[in-house]
C-alpha positions as CSV (number, residue, x, y, z in Angstrom):
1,X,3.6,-10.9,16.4
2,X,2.6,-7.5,14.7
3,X,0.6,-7.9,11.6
4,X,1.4,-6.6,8.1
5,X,-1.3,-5.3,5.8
6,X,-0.9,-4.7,2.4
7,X,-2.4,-3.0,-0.3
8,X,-3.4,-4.4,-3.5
9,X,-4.3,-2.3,-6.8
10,X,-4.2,-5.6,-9.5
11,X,-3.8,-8.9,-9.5
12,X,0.2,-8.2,-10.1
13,X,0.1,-6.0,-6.6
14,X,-2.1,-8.9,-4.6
15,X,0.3,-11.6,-5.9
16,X,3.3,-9.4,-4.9
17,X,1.8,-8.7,-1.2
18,X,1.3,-12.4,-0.5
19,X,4.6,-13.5,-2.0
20,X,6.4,-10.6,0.1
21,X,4.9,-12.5,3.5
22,X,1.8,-9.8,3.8
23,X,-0.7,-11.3,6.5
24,X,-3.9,-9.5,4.8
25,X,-4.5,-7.4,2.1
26,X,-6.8,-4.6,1.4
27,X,-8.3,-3.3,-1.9
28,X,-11.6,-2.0,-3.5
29,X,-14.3,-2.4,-6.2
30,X,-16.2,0.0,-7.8
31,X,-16.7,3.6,-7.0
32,X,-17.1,3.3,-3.1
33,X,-13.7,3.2,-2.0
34,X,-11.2,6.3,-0.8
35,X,-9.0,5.0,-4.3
36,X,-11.7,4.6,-7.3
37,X,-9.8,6.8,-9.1
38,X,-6.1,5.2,-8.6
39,X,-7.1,1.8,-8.5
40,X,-9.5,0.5,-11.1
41,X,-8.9,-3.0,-11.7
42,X,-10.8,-4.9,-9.4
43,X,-14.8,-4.5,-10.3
44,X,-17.2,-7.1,-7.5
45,X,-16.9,-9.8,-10.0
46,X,-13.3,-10.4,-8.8
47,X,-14.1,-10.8,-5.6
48,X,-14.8,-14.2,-5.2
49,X,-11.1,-15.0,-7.5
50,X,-9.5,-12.8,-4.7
51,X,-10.8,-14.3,-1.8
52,X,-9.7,-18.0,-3.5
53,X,-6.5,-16.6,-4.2
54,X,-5.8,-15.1,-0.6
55,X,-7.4,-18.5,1.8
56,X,-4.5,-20.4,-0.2
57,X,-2.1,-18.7,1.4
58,X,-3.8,-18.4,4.8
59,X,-4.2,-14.5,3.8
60,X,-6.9,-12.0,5.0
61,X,-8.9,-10.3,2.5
62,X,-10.2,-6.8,3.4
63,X,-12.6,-4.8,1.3
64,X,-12.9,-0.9,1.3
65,X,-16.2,0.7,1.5
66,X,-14.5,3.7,3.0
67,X,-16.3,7.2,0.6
68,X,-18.7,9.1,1.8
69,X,-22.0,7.6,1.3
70,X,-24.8,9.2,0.1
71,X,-28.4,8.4,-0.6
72,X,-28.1,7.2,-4.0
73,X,-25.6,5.0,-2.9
74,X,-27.3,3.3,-0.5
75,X,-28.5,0.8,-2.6
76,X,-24.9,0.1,-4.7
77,X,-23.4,-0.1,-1.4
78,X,-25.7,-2.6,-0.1
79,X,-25.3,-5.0,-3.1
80,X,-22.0,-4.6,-3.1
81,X,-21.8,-5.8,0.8
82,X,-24.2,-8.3,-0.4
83,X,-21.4,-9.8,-3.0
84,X,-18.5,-9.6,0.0
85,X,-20.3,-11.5,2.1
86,X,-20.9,-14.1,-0.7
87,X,-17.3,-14.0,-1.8
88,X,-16.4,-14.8,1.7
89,X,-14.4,-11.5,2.4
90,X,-12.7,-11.4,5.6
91,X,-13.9,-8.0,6.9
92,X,-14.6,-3.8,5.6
93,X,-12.8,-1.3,5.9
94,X,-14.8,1.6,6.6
95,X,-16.0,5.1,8.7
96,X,-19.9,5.4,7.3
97,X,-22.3,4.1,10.1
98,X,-24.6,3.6,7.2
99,X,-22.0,1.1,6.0
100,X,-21.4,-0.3,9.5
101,X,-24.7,-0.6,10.4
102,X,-25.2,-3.2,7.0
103,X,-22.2,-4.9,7.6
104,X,-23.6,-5.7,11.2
105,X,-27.1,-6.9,10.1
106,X,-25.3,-9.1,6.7
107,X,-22.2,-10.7,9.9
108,X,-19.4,-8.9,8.0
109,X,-17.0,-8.2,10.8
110,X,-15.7,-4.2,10.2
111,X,-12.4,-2.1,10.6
112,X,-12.8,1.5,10.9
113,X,-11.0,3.5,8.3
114,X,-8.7,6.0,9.6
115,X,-11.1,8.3,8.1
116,X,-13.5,8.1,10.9
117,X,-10.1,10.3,12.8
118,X,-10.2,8.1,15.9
119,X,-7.9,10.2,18.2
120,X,-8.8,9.3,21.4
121,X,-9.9,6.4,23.8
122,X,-13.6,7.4,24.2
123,X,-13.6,7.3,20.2
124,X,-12.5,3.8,20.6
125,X,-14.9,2.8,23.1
126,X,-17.3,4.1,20.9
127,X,-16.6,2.3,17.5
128,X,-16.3,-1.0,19.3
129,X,-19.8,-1.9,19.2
130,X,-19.2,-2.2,15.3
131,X,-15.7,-3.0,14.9
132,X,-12.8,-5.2,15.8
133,X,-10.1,-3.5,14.3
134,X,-9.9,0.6,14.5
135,X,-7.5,2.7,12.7
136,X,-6.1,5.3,14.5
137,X,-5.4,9.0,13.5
138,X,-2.3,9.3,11.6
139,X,-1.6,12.5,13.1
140,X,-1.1,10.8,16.8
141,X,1.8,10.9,18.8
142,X,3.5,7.1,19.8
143,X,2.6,8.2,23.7
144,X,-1.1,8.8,23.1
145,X,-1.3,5.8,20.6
146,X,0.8,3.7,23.2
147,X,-1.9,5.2,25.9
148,X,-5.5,4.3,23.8
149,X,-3.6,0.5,23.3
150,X,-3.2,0.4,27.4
151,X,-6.6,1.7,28.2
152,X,-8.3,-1.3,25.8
153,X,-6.5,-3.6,28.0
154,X,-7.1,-2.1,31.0
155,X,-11.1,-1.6,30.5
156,X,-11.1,-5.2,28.5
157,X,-13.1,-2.7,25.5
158,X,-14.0,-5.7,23.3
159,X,-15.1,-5.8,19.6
160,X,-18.3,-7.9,18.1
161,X,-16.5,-10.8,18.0
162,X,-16.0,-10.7,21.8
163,X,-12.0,-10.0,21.6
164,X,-10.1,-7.0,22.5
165,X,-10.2,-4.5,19.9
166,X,-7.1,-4.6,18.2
167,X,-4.7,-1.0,17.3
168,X,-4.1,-0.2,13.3
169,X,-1.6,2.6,12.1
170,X,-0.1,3.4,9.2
171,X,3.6,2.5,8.8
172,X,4.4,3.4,5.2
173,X,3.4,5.7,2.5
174,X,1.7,8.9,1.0
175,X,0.8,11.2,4.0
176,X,-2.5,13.9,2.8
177,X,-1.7,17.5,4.2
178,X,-5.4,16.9,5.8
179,X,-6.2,15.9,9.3
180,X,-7.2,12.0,8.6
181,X,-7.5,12.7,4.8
182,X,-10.4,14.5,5.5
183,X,-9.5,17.2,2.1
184,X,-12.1,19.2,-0.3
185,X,-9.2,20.7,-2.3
186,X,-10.1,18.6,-5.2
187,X,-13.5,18.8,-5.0
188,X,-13.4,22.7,-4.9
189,X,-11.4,23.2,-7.6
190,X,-12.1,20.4,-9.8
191,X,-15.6,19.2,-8.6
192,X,-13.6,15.8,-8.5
193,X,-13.8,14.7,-4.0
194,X,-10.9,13.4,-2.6
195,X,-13.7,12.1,0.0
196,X,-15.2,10.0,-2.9
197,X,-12.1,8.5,-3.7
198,X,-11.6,10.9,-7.1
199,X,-8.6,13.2,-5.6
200,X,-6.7,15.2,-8.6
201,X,-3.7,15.7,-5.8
202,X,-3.9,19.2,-6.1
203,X,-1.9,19.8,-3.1
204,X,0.9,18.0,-4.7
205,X,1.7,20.8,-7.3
206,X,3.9,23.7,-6.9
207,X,2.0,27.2,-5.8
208,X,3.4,30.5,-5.2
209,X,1.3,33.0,-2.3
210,X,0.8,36.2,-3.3
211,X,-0.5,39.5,-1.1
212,X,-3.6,40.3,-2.5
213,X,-3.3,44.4,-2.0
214,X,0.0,45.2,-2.6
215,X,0.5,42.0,-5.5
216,X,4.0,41.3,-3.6
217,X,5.2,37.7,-3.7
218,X,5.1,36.2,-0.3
219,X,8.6,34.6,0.5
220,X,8.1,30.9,1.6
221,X,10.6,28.0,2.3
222,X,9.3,25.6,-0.3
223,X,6.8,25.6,-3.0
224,X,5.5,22.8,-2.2
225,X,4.1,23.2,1.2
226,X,1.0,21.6,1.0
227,X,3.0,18.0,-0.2
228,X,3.7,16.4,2.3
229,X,7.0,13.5,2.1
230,X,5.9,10.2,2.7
231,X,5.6,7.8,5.7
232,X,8.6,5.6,6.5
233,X,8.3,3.9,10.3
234,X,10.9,1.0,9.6
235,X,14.0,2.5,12.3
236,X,10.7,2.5,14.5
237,X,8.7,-0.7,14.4
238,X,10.2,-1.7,17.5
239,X,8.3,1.3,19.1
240,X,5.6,0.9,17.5
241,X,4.9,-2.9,18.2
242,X,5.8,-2.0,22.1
243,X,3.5,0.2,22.4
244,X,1.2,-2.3,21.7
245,X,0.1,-1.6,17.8
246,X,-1.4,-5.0,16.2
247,X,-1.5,-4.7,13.1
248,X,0.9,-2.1,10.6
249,X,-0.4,-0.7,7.3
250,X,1.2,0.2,4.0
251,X,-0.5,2.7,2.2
252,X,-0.4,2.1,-1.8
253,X,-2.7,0.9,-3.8
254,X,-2.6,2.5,-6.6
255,X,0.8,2.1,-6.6
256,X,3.4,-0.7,-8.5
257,X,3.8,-4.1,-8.1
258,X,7.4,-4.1,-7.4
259,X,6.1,-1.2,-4.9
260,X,4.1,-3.8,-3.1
261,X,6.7,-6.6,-2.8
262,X,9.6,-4.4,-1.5
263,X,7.8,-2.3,0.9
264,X,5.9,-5.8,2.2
265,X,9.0,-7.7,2.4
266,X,11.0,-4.7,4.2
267,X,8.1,-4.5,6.9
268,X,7.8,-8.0,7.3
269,X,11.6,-8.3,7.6
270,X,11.7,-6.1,10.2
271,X,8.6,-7.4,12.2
272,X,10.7,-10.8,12.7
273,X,13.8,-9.1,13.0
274,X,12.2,-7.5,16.2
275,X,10.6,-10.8,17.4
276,X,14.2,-12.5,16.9
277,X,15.8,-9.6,19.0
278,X,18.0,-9.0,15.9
279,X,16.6,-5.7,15.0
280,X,19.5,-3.7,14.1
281,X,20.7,0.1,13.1
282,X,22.6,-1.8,9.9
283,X,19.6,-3.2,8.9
284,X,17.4,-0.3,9.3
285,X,19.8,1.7,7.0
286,X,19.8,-1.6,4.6
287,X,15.8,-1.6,4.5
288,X,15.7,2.3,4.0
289,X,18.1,2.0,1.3
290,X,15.9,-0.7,-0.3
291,X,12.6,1.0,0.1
292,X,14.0,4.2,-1.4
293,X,14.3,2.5,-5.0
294,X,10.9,2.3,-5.3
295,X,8.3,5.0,-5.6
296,X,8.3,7.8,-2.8
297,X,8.1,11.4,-2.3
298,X,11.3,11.2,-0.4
299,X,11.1,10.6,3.5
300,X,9.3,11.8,6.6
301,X,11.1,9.1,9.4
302,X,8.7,8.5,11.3
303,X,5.7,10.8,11.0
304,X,3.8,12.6,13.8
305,X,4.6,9.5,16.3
306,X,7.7,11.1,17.6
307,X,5.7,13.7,18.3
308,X,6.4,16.6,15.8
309,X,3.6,18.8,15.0
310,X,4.5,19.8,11.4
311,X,5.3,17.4,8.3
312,X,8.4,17.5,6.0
313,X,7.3,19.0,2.4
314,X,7.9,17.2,-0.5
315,X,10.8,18.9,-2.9
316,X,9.5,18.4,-6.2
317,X,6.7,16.3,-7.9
318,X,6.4,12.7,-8.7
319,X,8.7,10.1,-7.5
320,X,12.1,9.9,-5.6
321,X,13.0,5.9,-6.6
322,X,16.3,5.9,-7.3
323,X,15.6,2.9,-9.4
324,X,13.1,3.0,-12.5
325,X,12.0,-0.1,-14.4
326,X,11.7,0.1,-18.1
327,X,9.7,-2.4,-20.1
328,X,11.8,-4.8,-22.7
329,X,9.9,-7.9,-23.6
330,X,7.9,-10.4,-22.4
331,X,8.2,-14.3,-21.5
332,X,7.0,-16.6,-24.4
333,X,8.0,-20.0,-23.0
334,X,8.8,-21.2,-19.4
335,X,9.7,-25.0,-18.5
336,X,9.1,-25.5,-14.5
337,X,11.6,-28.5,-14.4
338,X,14.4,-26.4,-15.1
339,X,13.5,-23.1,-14.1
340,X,14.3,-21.9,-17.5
341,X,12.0,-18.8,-19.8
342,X,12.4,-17.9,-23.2
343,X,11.7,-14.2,-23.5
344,X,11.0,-12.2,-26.6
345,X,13.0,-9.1,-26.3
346,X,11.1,-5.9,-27.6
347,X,12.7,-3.0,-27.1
348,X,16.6,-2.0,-25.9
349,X,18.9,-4.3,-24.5
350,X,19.6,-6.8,-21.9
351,X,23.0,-8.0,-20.6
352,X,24.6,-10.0,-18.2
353,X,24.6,-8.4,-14.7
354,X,21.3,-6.9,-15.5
355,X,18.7,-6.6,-12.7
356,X,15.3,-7.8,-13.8
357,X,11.9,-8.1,-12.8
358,X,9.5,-10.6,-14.4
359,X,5.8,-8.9,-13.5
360,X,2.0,-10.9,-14.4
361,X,-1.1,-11.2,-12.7
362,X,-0.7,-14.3,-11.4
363,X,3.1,-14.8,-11.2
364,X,3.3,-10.8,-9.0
365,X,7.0,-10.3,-9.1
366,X,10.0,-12.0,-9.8
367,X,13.1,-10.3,-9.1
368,X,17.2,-11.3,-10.4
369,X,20.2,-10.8,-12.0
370,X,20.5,-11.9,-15.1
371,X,23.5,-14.3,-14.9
372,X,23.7,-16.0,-18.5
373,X,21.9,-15.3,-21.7
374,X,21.4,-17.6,-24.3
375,X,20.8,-17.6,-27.7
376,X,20.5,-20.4,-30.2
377,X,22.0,-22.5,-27.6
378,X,25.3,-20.4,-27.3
379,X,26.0,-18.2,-24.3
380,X,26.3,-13.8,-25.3
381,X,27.0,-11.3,-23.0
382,X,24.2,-9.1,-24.3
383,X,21.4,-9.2,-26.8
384,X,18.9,-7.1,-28.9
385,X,15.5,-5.7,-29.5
386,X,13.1,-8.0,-31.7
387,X,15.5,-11.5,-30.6
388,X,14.6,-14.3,-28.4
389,X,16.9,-15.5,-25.1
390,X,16.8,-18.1,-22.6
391,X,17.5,-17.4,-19.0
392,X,17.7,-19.5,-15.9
393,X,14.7,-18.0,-13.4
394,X,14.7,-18.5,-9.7
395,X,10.3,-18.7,-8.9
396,X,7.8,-19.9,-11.6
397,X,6.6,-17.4,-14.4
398,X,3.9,-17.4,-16.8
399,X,3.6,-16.8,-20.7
400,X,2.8,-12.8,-21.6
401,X,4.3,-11.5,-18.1
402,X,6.3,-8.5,-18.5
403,X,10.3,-8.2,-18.5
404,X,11.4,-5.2,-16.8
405,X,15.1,-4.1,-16.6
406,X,15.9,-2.0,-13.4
407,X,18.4,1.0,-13.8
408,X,19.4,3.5,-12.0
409,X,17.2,7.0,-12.0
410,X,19.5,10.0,-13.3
């Protein structure tokens, strides 16, 4: 059965992936990774807590080491490799041969990052004397990605570890108007390199063209041409797992928590539902529908795999959720034997029929309706900023994790 890979941001977003049913996760430390600016949280000394967290739950940890690497860095990058292998990480995630080469020598098994633009079967042939897992182009069609995952069977092209080299792609998420993310907007405006995981997003903001001689405004279709809509595979995993993909990737992490859990469960909901011969046009529109509440650029179905040359532009900036969480207290008491927490309410109201989301770093996300409320031991319908409130609760939360109310985005 198809893999899911998740990405992971904070301890919130790892717990979220794992409770969601995600088979591995992938993050980064420090500055070496394509989302140091994004994703901060996690520094090497967390590595080891991540790692514990993850073999629990029979989950694969994967660490990014996917910038360019330069000179200087050799040495950062080394120690850093140094502290994974300790930790007991599962594999890296990278496209430097400097990195792949150290990875080799310390018995750190590697997946090549899609920035290494693998496009082709030769590529793939290539790359497998350093990794096990490669990460196609995301600008492939499903024919010549269907075609590279024959041809590894066919010419038995084995990995390090002495299996077939298993097929990556992305399923879900931000799409870069670059081929394979390879972009130096950033860097050449801002001196900030997308390449060493700093991207500003430049390409994300509205620009008008203009005709240099004459100063005449150049009529274009959209303003934001260079923004491309996001990923969203799910009316195709069925394709995508025939054509003999292993493993499907959500891009995200520097993304939400409650973007982690529904995007993983939707996936992995649909992975099964394929397996069980139960995958459906009625859930498809039921797992597009969900997967549009949370954060997204609005959607490009399916990508370049149905073979489409040009993306769909983005129409605005920022998010398309059509749900949007806003912050209102925080759990002060929670007694496990009846799955009841006492919340301190902090700002607006909450009121039966409410949804809710309970976020922490080691509880991830906890999602309901709030059915009764109460307060000194009497059931209201609704109650107010700077009072305390009862709840029944359906998983296990902790003291200090957030309360969220959902509502609709206007």
């Amino acid at each position: 059965m198809a893999k899911i890979m998740a990405p992971a941001g904070t301890f919130e977003s790892l717990q979220a992936a794992i409770q969601a049913g995600a088979d591995s996760v992938y993050f980064g430390v420090g500055k070496l990774n394509m989302r140091a600016r994004a994703a901060k949280t996690f520094t090497p000394k967390n590595l080891p807590a991540i790692v514990k967290i993850c073999r629990e739950k029979q989950v694969e940890t994967y660490l990014t080491v996917n910038t360019i690497i330069y000179d200087d860095d050799a040495s950062e990058m080394k120690k850093l490799i140094d502290t994974a292998k300790k930790a007991g990480v599962s594999a890296l995630i990278c496209c430097d041969s400097a990195v792949m080469k150290y990875a080799k020598q310390k018995g750190i098994p590697v997946h090549l990052s899609t920035q290494a633009n693998v496009s082709n079967i030769e590529a793939v042939a290539f790359y497998a004397h350093y990794a096990d897992v490669v990460v196609l182009a995301r600008e492939l069609s499903l024919q010549q990605i269907r075609n590279i995952c024959s041809e590894i069977k066919k010419r038995r092209i084995k990995g390090p570890s002495g299996k077939l080299v298993q097929i990556e792609v992305f399923v879900h998420g931000a799409l870069c108007v670059s081929i394979s993310g390879k972009c130096y907007m950033s860097l050449a405006l801002y001196n900030s390199s997308a390449n060493r995981g700093a991207c500003l997003h430049t390409c994300r903001r509205k620009y008008r063209v203009f005709e240099e001689e004459t100063g005449h405004e150049l009529v274009i279709d959209n303003n934001y041409v260079m923004s491309p809509k996001d990923l969203c595979t799910i009316g195709m995993i069925d394709k995508l797992i025939d054509a003999g993909v292993e493993v499907l990737k959500i891009e995200g992490r520097g993304r939400s928590p409650e973007y982690v859990s529904t995007t993983v469960k939707c996936y992995k909901e649909a992975v099964l539902a394929v397996e069980e011969g139960t995958y459906t046009k009625q859930k498809i529109r039921k797992w597009e529908t969900e997967l549009s509440t949370v954060f997204n650029r609005g959607f490009w179905k399916n990508g370049y795999y149905l073979g489409k040359k040009l993306g769909e532009w983005a129409e605005g900036e920022g998010s398309n959720a059509t749900m949007r969480k806003e912050h209102v207290g925080r759990v002060i008491h929670f007694w496990p034997k009846k799955m009841i927490a006492e919340f301190c309410l902090e700002s607006g109201m909450v009121r039966t029929g409410d949804c809710y989301l309970v976020i922490g770093p080691t509880t991830g996300v906890v999602k309901g309706i709030v059915s009764r409320i109460i307060r000194n031991e009497k059931e209201v319908q609704e109650i107010g900023k700077g009072k305390t409130f009862t709840m029944k609760i359906s998983e296990k939360v902790r003291v200090n994790d957030a309360l969220y109310l959902l509502v609709e985005k206007r």
